[in-house]
py3Dmol code that shows the C-alpha trace and the ligand (Angstrom):
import py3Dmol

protein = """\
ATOM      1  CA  UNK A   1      -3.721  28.843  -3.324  1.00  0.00           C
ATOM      2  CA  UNK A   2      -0.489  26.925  -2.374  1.00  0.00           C
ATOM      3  CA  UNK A   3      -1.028  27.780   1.389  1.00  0.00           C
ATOM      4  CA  UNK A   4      -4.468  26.320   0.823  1.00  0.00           C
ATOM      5  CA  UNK A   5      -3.479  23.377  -0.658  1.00  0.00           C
ATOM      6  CA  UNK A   6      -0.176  22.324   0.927  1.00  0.00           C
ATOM      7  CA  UNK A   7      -1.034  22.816   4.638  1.00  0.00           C
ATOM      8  CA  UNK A   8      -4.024  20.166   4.499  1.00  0.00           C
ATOM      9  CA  UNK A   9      -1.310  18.133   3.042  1.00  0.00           C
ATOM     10  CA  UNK A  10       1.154  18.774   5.223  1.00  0.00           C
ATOM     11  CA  UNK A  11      -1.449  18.171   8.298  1.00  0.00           C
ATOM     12  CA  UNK A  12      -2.013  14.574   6.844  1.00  0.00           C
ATOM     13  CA  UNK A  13       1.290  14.010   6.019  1.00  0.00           C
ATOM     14  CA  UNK A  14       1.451  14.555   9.723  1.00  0.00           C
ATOM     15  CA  UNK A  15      -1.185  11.872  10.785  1.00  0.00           C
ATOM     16  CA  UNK A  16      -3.173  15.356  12.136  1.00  0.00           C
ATOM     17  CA  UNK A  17      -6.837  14.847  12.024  1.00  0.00           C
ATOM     18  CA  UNK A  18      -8.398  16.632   9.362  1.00  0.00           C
ATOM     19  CA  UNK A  19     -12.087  17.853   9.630  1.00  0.00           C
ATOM     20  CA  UNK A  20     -14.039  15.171  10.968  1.00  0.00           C
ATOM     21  CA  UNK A  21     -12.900  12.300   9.138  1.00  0.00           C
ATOM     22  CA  UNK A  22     -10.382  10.150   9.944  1.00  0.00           C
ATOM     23  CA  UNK A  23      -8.690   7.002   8.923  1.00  0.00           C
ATOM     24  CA  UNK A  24      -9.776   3.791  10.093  1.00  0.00           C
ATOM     25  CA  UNK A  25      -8.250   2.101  13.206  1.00  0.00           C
ATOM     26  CA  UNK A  26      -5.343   0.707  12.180  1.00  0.00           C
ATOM     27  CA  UNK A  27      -4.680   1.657   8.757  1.00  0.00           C
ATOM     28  CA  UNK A  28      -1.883   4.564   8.954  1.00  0.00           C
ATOM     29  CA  UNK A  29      -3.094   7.870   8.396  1.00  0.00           C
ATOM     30  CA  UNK A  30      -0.710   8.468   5.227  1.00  0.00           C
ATOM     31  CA  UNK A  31      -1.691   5.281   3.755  1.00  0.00           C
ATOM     32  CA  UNK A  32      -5.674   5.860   3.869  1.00  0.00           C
ATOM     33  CA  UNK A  33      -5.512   9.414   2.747  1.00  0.00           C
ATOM     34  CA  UNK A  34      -3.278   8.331  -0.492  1.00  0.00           C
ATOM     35  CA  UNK A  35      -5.762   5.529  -1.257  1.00  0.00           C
ATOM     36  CA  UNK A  36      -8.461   7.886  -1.368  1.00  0.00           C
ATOM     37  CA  UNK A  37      -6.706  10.328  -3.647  1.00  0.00           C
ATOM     38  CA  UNK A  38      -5.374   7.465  -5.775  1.00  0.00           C
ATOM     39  CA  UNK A  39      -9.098   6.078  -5.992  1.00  0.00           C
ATOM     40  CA  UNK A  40     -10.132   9.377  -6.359  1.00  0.00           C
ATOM     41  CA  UNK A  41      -7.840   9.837  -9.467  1.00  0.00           C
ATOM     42  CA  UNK A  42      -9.044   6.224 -10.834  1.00  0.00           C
ATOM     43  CA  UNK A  43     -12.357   7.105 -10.679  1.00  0.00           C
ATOM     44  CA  UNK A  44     -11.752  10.683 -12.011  1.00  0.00           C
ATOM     45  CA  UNK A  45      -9.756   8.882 -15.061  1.00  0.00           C
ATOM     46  CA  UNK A  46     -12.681   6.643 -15.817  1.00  0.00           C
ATOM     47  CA  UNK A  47     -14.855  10.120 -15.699  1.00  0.00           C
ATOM     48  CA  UNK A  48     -12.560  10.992 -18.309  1.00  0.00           C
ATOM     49  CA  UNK A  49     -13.633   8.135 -20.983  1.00  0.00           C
ATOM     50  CA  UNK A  50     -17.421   9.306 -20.081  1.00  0.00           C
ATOM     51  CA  UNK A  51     -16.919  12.946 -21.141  1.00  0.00           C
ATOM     52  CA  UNK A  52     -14.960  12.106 -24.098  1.00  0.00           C
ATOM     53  CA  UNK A  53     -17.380   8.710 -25.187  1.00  0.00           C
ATOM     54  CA  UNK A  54     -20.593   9.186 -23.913  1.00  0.00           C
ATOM     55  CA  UNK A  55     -21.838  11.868 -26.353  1.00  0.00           C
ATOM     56  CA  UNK A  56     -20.540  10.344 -28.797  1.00  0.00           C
ATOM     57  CA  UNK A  57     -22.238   7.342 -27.754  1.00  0.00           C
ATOM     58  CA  UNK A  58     -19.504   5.274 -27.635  1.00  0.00           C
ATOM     59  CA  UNK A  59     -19.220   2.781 -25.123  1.00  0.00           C
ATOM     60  CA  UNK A  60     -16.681   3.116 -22.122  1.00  0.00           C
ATOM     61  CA  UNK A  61     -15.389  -0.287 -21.592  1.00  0.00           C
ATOM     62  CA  UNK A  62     -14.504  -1.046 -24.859  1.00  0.00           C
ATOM     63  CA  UNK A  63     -12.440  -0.518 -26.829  1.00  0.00           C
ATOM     64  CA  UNK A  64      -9.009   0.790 -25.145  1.00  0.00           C
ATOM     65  CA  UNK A  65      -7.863   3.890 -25.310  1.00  0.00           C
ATOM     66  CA  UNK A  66      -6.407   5.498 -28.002  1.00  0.00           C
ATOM     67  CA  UNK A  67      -4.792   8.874 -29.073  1.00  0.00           C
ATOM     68  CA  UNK A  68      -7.510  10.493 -30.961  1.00  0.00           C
ATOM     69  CA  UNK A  69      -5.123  12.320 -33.257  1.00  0.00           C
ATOM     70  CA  UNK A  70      -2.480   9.376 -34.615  1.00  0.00           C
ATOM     71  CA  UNK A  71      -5.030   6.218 -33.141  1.00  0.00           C
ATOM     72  CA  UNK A  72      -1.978   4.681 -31.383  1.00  0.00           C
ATOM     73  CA  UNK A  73      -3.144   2.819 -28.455  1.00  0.00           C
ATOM     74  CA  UNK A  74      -2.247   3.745 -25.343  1.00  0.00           C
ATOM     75  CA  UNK A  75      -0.377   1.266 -23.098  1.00  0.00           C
ATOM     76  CA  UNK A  76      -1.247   0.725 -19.096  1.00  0.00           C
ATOM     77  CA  UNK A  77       1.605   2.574 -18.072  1.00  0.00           C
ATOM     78  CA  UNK A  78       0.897   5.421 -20.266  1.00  0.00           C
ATOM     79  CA  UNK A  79      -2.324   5.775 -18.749  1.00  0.00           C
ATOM     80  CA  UNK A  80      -1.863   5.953 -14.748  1.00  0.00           C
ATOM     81  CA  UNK A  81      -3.821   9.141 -13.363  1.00  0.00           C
ATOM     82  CA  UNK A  82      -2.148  11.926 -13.429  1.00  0.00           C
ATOM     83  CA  UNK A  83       1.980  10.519 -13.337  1.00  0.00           C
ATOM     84  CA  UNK A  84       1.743   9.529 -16.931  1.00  0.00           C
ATOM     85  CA  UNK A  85       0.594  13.040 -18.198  1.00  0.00           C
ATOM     86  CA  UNK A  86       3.328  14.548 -16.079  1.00  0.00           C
ATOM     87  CA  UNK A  87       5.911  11.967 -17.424  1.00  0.00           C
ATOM     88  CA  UNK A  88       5.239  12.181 -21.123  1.00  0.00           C
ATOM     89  CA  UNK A  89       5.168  15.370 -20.490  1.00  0.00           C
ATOM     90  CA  UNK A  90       1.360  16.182 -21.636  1.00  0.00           C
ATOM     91  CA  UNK A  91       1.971  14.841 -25.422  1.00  0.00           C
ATOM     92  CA  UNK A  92       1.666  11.756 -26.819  1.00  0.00           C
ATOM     93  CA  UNK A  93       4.247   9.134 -27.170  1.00  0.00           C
ATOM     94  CA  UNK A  94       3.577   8.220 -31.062  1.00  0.00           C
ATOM     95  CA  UNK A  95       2.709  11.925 -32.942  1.00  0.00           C
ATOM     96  CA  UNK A  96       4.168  14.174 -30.182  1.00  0.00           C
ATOM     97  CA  UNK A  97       0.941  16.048 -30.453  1.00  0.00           C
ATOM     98  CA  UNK A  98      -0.186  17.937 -26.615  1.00  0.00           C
ATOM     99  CA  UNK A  99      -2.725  15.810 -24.746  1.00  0.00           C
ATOM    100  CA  UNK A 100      -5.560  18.343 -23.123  1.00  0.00           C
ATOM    101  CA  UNK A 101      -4.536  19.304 -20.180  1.00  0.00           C
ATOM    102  CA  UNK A 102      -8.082  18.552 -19.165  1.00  0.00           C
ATOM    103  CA  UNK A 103      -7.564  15.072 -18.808  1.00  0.00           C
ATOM    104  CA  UNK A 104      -5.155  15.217 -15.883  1.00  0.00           C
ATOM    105  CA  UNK A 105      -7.302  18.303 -14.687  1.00  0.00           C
ATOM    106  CA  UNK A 106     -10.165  16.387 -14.228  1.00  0.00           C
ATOM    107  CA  UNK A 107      -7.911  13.716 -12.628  1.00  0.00           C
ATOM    108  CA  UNK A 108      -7.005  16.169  -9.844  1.00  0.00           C
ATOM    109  CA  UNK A 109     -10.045  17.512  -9.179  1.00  0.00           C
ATOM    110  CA  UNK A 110     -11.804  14.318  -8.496  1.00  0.00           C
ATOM    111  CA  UNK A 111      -8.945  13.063  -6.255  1.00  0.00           C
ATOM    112  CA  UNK A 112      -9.423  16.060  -4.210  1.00  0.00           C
ATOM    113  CA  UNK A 113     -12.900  16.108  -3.753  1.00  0.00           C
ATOM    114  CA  UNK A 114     -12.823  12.534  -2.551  1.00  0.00           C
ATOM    115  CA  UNK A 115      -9.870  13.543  -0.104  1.00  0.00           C
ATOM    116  CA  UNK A 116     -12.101  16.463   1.132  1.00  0.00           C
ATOM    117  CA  UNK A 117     -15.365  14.759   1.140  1.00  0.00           C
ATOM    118  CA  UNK A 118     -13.724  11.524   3.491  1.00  0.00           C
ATOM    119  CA  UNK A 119     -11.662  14.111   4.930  1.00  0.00           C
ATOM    120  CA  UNK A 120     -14.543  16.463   6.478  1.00  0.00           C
ATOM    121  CA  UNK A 121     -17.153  13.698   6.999  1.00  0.00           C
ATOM    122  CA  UNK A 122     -17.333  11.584   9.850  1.00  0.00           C
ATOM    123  CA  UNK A 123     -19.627   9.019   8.347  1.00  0.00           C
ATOM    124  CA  UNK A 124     -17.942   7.007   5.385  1.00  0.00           C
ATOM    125  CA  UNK A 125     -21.098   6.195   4.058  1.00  0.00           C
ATOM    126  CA  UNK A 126     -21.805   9.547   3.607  1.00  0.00           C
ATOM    127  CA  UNK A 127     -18.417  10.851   2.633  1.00  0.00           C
ATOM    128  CA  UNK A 128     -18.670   7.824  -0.142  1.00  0.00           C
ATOM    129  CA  UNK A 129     -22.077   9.083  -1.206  1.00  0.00           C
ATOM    130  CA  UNK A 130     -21.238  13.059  -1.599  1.00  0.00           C
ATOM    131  CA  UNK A 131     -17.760  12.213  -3.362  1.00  0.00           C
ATOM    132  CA  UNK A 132     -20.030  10.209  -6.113  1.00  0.00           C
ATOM    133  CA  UNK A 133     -22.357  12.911  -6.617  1.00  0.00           C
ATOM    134  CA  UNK A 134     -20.155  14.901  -7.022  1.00  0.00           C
ATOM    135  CA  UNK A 135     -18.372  13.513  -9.545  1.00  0.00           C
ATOM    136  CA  UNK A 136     -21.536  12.869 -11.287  1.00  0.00           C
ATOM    137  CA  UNK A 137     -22.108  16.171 -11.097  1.00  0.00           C
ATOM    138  CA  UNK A 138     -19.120  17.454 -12.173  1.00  0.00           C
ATOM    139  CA  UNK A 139     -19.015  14.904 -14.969  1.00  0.00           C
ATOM    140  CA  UNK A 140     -22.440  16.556 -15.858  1.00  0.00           C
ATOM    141  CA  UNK A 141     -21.136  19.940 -16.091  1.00  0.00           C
ATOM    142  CA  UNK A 142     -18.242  19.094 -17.877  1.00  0.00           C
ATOM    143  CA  UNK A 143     -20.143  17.439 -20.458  1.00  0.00           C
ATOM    144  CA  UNK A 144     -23.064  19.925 -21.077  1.00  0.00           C
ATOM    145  CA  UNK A 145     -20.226  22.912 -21.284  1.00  0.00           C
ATOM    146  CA  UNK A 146     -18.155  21.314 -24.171  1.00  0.00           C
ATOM    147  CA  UNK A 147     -21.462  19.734 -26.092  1.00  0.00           C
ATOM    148  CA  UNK A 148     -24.445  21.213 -24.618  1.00  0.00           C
ATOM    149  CA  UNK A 149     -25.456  17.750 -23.554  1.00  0.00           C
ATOM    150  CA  UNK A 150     -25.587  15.864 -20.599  1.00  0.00           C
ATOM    151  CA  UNK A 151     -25.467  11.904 -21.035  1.00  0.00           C
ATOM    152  CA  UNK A 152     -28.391   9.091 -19.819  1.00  0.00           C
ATOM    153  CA  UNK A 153     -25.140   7.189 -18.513  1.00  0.00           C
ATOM    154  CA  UNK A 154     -24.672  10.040 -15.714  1.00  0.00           C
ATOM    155  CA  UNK A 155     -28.570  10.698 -15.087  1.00  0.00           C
ATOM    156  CA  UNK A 156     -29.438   7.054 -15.215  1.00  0.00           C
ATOM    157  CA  UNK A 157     -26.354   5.770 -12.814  1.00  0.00           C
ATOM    158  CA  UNK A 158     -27.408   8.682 -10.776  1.00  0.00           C
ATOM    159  CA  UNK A 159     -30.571   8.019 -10.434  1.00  0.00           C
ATOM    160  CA  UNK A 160     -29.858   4.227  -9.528  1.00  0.00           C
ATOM    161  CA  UNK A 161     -27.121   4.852  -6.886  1.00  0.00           C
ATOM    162  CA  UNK A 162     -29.020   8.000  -5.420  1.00  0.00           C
ATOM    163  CA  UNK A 163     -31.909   5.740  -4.951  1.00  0.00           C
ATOM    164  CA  UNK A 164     -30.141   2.427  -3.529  1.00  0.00           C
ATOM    165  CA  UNK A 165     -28.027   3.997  -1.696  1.00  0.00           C
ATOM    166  CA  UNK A 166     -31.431   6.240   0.149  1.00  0.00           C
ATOM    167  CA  UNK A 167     -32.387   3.071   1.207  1.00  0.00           C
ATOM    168  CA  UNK A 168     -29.170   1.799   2.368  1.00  0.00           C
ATOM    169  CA  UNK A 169     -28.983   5.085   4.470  1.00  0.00           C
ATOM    170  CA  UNK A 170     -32.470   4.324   5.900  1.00  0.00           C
ATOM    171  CA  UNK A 171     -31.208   0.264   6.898  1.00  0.00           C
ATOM    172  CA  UNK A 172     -28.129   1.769   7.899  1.00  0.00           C
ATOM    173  CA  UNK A 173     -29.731   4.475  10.177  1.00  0.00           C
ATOM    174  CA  UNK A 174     -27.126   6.886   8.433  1.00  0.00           C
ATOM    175  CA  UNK A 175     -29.082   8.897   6.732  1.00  0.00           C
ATOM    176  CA  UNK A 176     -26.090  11.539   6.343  1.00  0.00           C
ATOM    177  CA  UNK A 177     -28.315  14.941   4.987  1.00  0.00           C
ATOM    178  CA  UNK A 178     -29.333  13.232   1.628  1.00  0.00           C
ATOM    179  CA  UNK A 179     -32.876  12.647   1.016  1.00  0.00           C
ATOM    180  CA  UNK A 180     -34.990   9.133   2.743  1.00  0.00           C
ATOM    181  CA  UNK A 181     -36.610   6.865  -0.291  1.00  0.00           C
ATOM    182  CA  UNK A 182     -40.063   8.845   0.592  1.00  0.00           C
ATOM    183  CA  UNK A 183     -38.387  12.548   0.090  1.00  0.00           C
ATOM    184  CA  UNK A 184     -36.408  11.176  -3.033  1.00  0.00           C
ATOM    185  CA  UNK A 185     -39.432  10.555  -4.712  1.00  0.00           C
ATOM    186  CA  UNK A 186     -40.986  13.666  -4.512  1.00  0.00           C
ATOM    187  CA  UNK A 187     -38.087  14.827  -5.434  1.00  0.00           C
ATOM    188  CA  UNK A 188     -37.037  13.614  -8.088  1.00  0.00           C
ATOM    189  CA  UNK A 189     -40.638  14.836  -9.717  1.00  0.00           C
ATOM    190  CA  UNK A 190     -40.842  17.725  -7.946  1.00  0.00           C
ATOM    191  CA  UNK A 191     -37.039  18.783  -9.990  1.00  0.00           C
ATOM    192  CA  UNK A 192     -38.090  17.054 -13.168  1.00  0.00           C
ATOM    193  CA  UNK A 193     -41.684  19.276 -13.125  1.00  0.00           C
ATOM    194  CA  UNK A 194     -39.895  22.327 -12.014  1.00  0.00           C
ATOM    195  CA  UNK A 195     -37.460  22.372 -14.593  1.00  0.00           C
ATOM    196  CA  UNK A 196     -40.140  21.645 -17.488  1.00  0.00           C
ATOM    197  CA  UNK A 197     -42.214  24.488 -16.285  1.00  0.00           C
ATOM    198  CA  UNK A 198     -39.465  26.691 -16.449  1.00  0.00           C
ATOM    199  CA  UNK A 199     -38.198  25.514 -20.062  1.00  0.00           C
ATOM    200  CA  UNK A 200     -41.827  25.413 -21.016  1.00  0.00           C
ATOM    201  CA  UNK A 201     -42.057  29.204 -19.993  1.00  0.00           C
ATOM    202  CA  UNK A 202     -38.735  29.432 -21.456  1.00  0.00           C
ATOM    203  CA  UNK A 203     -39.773  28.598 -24.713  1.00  0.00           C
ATOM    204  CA  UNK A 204     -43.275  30.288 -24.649  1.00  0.00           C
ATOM    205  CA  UNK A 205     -41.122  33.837 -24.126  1.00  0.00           C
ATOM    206  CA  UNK A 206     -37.742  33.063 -26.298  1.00  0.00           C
ATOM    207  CA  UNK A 207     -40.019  31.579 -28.867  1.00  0.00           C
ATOM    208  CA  UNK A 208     -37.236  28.587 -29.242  1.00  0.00           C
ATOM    209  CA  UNK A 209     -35.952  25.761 -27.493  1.00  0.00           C
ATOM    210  CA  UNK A 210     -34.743  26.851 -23.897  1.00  0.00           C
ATOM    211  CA  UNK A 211     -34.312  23.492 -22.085  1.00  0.00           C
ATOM    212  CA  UNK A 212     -32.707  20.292 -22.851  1.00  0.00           C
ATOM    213  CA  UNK A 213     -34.385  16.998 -21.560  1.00  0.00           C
ATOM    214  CA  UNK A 214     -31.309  16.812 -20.188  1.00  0.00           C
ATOM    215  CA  UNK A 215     -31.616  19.577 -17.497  1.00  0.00           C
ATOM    216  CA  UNK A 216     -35.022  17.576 -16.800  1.00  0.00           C
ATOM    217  CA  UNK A 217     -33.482  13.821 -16.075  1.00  0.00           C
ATOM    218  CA  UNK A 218     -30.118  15.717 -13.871  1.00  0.00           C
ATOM    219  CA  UNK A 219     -33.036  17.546 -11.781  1.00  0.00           C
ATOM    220  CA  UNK A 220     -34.874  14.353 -11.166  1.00  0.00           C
ATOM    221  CA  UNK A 221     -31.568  12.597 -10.015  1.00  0.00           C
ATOM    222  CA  UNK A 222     -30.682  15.993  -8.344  1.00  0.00           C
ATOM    223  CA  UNK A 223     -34.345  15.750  -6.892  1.00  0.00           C
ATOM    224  CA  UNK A 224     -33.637  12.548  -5.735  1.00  0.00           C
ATOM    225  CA  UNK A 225     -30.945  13.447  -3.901  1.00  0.00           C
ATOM    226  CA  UNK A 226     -31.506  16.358  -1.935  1.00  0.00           C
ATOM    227  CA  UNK A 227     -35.553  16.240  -1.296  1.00  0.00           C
ATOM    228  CA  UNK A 228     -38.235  18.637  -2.965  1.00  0.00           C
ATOM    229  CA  UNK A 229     -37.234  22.035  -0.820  1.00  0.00           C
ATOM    230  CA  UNK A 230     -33.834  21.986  -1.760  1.00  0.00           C
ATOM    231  CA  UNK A 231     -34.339  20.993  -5.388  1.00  0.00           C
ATOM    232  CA  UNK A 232     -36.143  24.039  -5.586  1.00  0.00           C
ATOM    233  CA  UNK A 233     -33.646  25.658  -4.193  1.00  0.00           C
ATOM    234  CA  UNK A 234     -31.271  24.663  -6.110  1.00  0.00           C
ATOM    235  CA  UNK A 235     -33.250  25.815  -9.229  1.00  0.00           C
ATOM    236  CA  UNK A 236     -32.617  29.262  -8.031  1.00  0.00           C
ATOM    237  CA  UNK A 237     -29.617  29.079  -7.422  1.00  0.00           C
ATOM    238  CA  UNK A 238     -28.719  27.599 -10.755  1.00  0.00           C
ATOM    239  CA  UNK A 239     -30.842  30.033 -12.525  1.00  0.00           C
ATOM    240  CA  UNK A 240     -29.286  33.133 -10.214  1.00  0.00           C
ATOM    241  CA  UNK A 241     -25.710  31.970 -11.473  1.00  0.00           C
ATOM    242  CA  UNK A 242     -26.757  31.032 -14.954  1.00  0.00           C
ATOM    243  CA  UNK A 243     -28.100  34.444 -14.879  1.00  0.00           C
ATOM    244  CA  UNK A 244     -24.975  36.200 -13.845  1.00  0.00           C
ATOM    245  CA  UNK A 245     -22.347  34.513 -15.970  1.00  0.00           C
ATOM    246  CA  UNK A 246     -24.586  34.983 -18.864  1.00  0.00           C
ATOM    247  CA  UNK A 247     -25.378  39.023 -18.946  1.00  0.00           C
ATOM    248  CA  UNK A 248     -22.276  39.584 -17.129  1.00  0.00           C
ATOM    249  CA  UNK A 249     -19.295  37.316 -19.612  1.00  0.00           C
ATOM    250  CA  UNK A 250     -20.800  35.177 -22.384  1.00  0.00           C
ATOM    251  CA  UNK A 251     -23.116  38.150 -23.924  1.00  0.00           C
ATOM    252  CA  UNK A 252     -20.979  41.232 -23.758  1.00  0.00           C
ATOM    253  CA  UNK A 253     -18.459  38.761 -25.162  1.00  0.00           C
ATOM    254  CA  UNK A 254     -20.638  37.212 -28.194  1.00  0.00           C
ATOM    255  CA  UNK A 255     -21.963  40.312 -28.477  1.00  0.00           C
ATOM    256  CA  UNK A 256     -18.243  41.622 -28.870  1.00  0.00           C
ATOM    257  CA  UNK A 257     -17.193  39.492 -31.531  1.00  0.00           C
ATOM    258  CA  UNK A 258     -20.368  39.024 -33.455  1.00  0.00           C
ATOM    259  CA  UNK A 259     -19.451  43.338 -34.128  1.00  0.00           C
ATOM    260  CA  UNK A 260     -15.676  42.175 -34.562  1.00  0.00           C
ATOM    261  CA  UNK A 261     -16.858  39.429 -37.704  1.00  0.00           C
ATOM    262  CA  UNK A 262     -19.906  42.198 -38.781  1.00  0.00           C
ATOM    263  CA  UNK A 263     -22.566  39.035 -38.661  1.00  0.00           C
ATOM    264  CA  UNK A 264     -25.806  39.394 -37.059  1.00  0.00           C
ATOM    265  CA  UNK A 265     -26.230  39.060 -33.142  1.00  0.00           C
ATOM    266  CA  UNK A 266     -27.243  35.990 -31.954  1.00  0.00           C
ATOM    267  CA  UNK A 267     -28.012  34.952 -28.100  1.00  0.00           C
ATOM    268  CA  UNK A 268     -25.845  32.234 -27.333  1.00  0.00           C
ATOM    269  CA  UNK A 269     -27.399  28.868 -26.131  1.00  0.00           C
ATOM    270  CA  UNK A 270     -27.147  28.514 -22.498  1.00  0.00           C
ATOM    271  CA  UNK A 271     -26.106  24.687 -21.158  1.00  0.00           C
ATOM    272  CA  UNK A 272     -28.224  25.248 -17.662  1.00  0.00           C
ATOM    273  CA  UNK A 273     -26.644  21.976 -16.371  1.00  0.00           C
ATOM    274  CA  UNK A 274     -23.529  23.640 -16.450  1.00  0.00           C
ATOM    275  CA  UNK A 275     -24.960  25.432 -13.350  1.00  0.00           C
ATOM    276  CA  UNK A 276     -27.246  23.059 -11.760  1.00  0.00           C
ATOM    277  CA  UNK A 277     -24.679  20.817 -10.954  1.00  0.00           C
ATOM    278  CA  UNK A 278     -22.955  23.343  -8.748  1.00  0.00           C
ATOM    279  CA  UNK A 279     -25.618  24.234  -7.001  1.00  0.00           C
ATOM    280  CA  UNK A 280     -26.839  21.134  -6.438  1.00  0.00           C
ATOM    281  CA  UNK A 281     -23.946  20.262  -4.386  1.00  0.00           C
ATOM    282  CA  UNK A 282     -24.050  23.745  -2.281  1.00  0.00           C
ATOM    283  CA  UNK A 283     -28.003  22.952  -1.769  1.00  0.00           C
ATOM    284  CA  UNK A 284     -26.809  19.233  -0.701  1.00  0.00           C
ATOM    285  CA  UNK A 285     -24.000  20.707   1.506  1.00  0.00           C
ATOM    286  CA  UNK A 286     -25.551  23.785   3.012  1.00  0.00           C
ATOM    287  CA  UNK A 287     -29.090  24.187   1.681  1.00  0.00           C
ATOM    288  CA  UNK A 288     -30.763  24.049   4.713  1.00  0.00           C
ATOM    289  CA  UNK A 289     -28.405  26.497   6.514  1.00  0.00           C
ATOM    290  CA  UNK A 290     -29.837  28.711   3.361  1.00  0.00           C
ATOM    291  CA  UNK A 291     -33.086  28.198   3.905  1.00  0.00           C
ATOM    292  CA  UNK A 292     -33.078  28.808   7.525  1.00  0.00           C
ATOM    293  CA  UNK A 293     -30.971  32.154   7.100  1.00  0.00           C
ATOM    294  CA  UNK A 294     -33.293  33.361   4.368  1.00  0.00           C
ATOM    295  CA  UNK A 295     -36.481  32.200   6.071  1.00  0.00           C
ATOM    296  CA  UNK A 296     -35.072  34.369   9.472  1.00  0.00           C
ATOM    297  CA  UNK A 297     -33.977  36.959   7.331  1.00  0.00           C
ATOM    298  CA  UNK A 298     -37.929  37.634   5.970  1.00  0.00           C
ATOM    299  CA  UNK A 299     -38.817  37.431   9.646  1.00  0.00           C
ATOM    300  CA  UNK A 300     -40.548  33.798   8.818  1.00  0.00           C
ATOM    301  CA  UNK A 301     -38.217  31.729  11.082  1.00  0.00           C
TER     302      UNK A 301
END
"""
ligand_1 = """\
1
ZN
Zn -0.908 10.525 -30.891
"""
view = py3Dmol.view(width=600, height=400)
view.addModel(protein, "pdb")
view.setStyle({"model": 0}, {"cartoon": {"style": "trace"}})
view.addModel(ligand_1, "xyz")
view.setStyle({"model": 1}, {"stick": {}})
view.zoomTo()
view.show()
């Protein structure tokens, strides 16, 4: 893991070009790659306030952050992406309590997703446009695992930017393996419909509610995105990983202690966003490579 992380690093560090992306002319190579993972860290602290607001439906500009244990409200410099966490050493200046270590997880993680995505694409525009859905996505994820919900504020922004920024991709003649205006149509209703079959289906069989509206609005944006064929694909794959984690962890597991308390069984709920997101960004990154190798190896390609 270190050896994966550190010799990137070190190859920056370096001024070595990285994948295909590279800093602009004139700008030191050290100096553009720390922006990005600064920015990348801003944007992954604002993500953050989302996941902790947003299904509460609290707004995220205001007001400032506090501690959610002793209310205290947090100063500027107690709140820079991930150096204050590491300073106060993950607890929080007034009650000494621990501050999740999610918070500077999700910090990190964005950073280095925007340092990959600028890092391996040539095209800023498109490096810029995967790094945001990305972190909508994982902001998605995020949310729908810890309270089986996923938030208008992501669909809705995603929705807006996947759609402007189609267009801008069209003007721009960059079109960068996201979806033209035309294709983002379709598919945006081609991933809502899909999905409400399914959790139609789903709730014909399981006699109960198997789909949040939720999963409907992140396909449309996910539709959006990627085009019809590989919003369908990423249906599958969602459903083939859902699938998977669910017989093979969360039900032996539930099943497990449901026996250890002597209550009842109960199926757990599944939050399906939880694995749409991911594979939304592998059918984004290499759906059509799928496609192509599945479609040769059925002998239709
Ligand atoms: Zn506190």
């Amino acid at each position: 893991m270190s050896a994966l992380l550190v010799k990137p690093l070190l190859a920056v560090a370096a001024g070595a070009p990285l994948g295909a992306g590279a800093a602009p002319q004139g700008i030191p190579p050290w100096l553009w790659w720390g922006m990005i993972f600064m920015l990348g860290a801003i944007i992954g602290s604002f993500l953050n306030v989302c996941i902790a607001r947003w299904p509460m439906e609290l707004s995220v500009v205001a007001p400032r952050s506090r501690c959610p244990r002793c209310q205290r409200q947090i100063a500027w410099y107690e709140n820079i992406p991930l150096g204050s966490w590491v300073a106060l050493g993950g607890r929080c200046r007034g009650c000494k309590l621990p501050i999740s270590i999610q918070y500077p997880a999700v910090e990190l993680l964005i950073a280095l997703g925007w340092l990959a995505a600028f890092a391996t694409i040539a095209s800023p525009l498109t490096a810029l446009r995967v790094a945001v859905f990305g972190t909508i996505l994982a902001g998605v994820a995020i949310t729908d695992l810890q309270y089986y919900l996923i938030p208008d504020g992501f669909t809705v922004f995603g929705l807006v930017w996947v759609s402007i920024t189609s267009v801008a991709g069209v003007l721009l003649r960059d079109g960068g393996g996201f979806a033209n205006p035309y294709d983002a149509m379709i598919g945006a209703c081609v991933g809502a419909g899909a999905i409400s079959i399914i959790g139609w289906l789903g709730e014909v069989v399981l006699k109960k509610e198997a789909m949040g509206f939720g999963d409907v609005t992140l396909m449309a944006v996910v539709g959006a995105a990627v085009g019809p064929g590989r919003t369908l694909l990423t249906v599958f794959i969602g459903a083939a990983l859902g699938a998977i984690v669910f017989l093979l962890f969360v039900m032996p597991f539930t099943w497990f202690r449901s026996r250890q308390k002597h209550v009842p069984f109960e199926p757990p709920l599944v939050p399906f966003g939880v694995f749409l997101a991911p594979a939304a960004l592998v059918a984004l990154l290499w759906g059509y490579r799928l496609i192509a190798w599945y479609l040769g190896r059925i002998g239709l390609l």
